[in-house]
C-alpha positions as CSV (number, residue, x, y, z in Angstrom):
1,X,-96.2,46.1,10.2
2,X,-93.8,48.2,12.4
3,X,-93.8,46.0,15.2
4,X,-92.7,42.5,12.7
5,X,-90.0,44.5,10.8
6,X,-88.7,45.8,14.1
7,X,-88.8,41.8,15.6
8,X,-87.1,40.7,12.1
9,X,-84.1,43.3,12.7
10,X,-83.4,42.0,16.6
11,X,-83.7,38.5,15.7
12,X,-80.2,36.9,15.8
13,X,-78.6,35.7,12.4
14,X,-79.3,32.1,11.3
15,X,-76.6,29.7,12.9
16,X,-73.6,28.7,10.0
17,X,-74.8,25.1,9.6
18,X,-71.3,24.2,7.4
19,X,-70.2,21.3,8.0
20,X,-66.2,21.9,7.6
21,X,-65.5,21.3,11.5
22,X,-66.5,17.4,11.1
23,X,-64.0,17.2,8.4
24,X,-60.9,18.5,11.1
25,X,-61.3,14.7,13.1
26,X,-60.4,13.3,9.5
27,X,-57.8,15.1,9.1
28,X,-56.3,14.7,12.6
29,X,-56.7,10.8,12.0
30,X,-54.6,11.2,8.9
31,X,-51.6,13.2,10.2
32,X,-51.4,10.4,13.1
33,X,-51.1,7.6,10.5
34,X,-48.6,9.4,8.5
35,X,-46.8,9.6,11.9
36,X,-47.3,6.6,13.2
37,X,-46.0,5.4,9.5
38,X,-43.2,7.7,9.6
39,X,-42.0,5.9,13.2
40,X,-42.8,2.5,11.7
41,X,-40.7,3.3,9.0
42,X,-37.6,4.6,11.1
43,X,-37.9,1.5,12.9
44,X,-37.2,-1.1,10.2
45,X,-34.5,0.9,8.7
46,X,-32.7,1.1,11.7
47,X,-33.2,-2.8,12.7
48,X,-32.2,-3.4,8.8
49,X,-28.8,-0.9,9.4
50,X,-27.7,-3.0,12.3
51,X,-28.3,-6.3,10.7
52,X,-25.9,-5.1,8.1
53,X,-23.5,-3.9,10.2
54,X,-23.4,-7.1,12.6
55,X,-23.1,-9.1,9.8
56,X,-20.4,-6.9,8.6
57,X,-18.4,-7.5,12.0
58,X,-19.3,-11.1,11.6
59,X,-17.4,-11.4,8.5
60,X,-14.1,-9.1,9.4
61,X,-13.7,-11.7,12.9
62,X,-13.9,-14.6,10.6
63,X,-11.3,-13.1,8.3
64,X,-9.1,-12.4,11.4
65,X,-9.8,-16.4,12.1
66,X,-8.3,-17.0,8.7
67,X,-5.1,-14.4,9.2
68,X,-4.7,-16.2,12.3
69,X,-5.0,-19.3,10.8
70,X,-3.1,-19.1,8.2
71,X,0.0,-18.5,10.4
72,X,-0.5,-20.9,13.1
73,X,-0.9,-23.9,10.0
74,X,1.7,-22.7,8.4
75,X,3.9,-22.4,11.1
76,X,3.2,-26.2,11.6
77,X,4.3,-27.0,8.2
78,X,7.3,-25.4,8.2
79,X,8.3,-27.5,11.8
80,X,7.1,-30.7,10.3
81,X,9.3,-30.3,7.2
82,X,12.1,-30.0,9.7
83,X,11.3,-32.6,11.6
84,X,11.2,-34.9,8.6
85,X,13.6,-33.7,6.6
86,X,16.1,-31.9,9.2
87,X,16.4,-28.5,6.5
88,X,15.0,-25.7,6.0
89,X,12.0,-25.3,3.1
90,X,13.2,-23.9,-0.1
91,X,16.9,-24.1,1.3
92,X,17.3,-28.1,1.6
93,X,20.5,-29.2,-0.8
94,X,18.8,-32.8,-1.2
95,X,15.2,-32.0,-2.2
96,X,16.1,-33.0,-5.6
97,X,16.8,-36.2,-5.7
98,X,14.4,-37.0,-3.0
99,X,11.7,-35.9,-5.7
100,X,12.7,-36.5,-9.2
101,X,9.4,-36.9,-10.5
102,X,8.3,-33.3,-9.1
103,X,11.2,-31.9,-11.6
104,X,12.6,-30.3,-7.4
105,X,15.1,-27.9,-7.0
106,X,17.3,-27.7,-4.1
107,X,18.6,-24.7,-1.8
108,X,22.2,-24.3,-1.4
109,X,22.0,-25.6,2.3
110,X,23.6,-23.2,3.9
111,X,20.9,-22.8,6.7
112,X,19.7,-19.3,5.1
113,X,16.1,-19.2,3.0
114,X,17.6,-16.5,0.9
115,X,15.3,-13.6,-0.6
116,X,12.3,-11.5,0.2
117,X,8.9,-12.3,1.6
118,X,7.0,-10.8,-1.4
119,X,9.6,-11.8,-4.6
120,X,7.9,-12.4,-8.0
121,X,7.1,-15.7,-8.5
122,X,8.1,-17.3,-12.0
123,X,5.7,-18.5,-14.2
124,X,5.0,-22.7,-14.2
125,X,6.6,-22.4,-17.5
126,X,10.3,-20.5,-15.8
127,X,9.8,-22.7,-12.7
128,X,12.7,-24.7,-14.0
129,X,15.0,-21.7,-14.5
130,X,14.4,-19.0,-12.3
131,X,17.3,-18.0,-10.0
132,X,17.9,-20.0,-7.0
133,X,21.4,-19.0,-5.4
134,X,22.8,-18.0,-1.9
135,X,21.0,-14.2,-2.7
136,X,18.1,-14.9,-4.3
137,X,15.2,-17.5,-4.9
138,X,15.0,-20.3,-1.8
139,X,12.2,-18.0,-0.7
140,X,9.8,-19.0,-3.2
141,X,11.2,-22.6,-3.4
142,X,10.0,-22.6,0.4
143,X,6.6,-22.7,-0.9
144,X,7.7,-25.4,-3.7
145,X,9.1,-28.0,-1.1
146,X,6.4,-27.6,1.5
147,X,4.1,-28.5,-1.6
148,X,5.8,-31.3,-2.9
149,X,5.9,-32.6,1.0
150,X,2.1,-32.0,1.1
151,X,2.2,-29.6,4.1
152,X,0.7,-27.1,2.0
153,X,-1.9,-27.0,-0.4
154,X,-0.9,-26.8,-4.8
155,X,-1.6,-23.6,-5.8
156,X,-5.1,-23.1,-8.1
157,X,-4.8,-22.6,-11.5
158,X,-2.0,-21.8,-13.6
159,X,-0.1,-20.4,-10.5
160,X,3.3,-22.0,-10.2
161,X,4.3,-24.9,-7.5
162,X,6.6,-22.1,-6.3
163,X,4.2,-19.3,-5.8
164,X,2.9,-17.9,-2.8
165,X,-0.1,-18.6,-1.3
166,X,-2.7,-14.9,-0.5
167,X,-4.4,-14.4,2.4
168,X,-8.5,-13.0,2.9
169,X,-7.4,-9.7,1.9
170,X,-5.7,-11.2,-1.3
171,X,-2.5,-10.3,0.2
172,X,0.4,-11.8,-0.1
173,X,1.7,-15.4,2.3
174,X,5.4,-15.0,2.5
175,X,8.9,-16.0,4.4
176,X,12.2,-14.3,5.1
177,X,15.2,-14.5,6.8
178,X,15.5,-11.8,9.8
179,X,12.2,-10.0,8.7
180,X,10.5,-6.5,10.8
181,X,13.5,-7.1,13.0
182,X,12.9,-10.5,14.4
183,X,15.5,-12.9,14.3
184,X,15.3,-16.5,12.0
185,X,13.0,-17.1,9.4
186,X,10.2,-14.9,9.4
187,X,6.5,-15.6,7.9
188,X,4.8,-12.2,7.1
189,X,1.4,-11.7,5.9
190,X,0.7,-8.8,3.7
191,X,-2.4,-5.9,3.0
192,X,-3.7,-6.6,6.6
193,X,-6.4,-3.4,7.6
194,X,-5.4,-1.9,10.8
195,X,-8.7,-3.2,12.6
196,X,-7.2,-6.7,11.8
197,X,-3.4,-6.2,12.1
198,X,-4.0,-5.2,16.0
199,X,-6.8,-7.9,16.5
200,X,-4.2,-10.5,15.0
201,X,-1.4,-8.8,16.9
202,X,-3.3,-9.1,20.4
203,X,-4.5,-12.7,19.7
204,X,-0.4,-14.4,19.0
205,X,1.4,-11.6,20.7
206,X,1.0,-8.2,22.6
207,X,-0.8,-5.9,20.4
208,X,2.2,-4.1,19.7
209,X,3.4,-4.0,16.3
210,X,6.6,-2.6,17.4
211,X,7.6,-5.4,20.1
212,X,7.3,-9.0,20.5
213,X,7.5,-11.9,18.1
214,X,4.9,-10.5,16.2
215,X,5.8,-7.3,14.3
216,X,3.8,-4.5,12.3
217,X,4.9,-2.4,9.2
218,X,2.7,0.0,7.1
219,X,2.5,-0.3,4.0
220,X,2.6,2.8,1.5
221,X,2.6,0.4,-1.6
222,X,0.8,-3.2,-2.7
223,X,3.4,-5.4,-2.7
224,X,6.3,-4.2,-0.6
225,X,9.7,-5.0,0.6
226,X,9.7,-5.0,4.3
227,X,13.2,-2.6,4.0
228,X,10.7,0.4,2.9
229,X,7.9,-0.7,4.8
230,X,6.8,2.6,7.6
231,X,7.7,1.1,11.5
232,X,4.9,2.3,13.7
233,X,4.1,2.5,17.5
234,X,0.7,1.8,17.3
235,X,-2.0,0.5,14.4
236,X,-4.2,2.7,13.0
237,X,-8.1,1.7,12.6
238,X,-9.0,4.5,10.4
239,X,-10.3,2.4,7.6
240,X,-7.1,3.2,4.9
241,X,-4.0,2.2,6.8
242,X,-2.9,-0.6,5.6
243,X,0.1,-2.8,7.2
244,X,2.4,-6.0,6.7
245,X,2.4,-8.4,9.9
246,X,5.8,-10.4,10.3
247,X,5.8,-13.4,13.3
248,X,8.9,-15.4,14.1
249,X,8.4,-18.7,13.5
């Protein structure tokens, strides 16, 4: 009797048969697909991120296309006009008679398109009366005679014949006489970001908006007289800076 209780006390305790360590490969399995997941995950959203973003740049170089564009075609109007009609747009003295029908009013003649690049427009109801002197008004009857000579497209909607035409940044198409300090008339193109005013500037001139036949101005307001545009040595690509972009024509 001695001899069995003193064999049950050195016997070694019964093994713990829980089964808790097979759940640990489980859990192991888990935490590598919630990882794996995790990197899957990162993956997309970064391929997604630079899809937007290319197709972001896409769409600011075909805008820069159009800015470009849009002075290179408009440049040929206003040469063809000469050519045809040996006078200046908005300034010609016989635009009148020549078309009656389009109710035309001529410049004074003089050989200056007189007024600024962003003047308001009249109304298609005050085209008829709206000042057109040696001071004033042959810059937005530029836009009426290249229209009535079909070198530039009518205006949409109830815009008048003698409105300007808006770039891709819904700024505004204009002409002036001796604009940004270039000499002659002047065709500037307003609300430009800086990204596109320097790619613009490099592609018709030197990248310099302060030299050349292509000048820069920042603007501090939306519309603005080139007089209180800001001259600058260099553009700005910061993403607010916006700027008015004059070339000689």
């Amino acid at each position: 009797m001695a001899g069995r209780e003193k064999a049950r006390a050195g016997a070694a305790p019964p093994e713990n048969k829980m089964k808790l360590p097979k759940l640990l490969p489980g859990l192991r399995r888990e935490r590598g697909l919630a990882l794996i997941e995790i990197a899957v995950t990162l993956v997309v959203v970064a391929l997604v991120l630079s899809g937007i973003l290319a197709a972001q740049e896409l769409i600011t170089q075909g805008r820069i296309k159009a800015v470009v564009a849009d002075f290179n075609s408009l440049a040929a109007a206003y040469y063809a006009y000469q050519d045809r009609y040996a006078a200046l747009p908005g300034d010609d003295s016989h635009a009148a008679a020549r078309w009656a029908a389009g109710a035309a009013r001529d410049g004074n003649g003089d050989g200056f398109i007189a007024g600024g690049y962003d003047d308001t427009p009249p109304a298609a109801s005050a085209i008829g009366t709206f000042p057109i002197d040696a001071t004033a008004g042959e810059t937005l009857n530029y836009w009426w005679h290249l229209r009535l000579a079909g070198f530039v497209p009518r205006p949409a909607g109830l815009a008048s014949m003698a409105s300007q035409p808006q770039n891709a940044f819904a700024g505004v198409i204009g002409i002036q006489m001796n604009g940004a300090g270039l000499a002659g008339p002047t065709l500037c193109q307003a609300n430009l970001p800086g990204k596109i005013a320097a790619a613009v500037d490099g592609q018709l001139d030197d990248t310099r908006p302060a030299t050349g036949r292509v000048r820069g101005l920042r603007q501090t307001v939306t519309p603005q007289p080139l007089a209180t545009a800001l001259p600058v040595a260099a553009y700005q690509e910061d993403g607010s800076s916006v700027y008015v972009v004059c070339r000689s024509q």
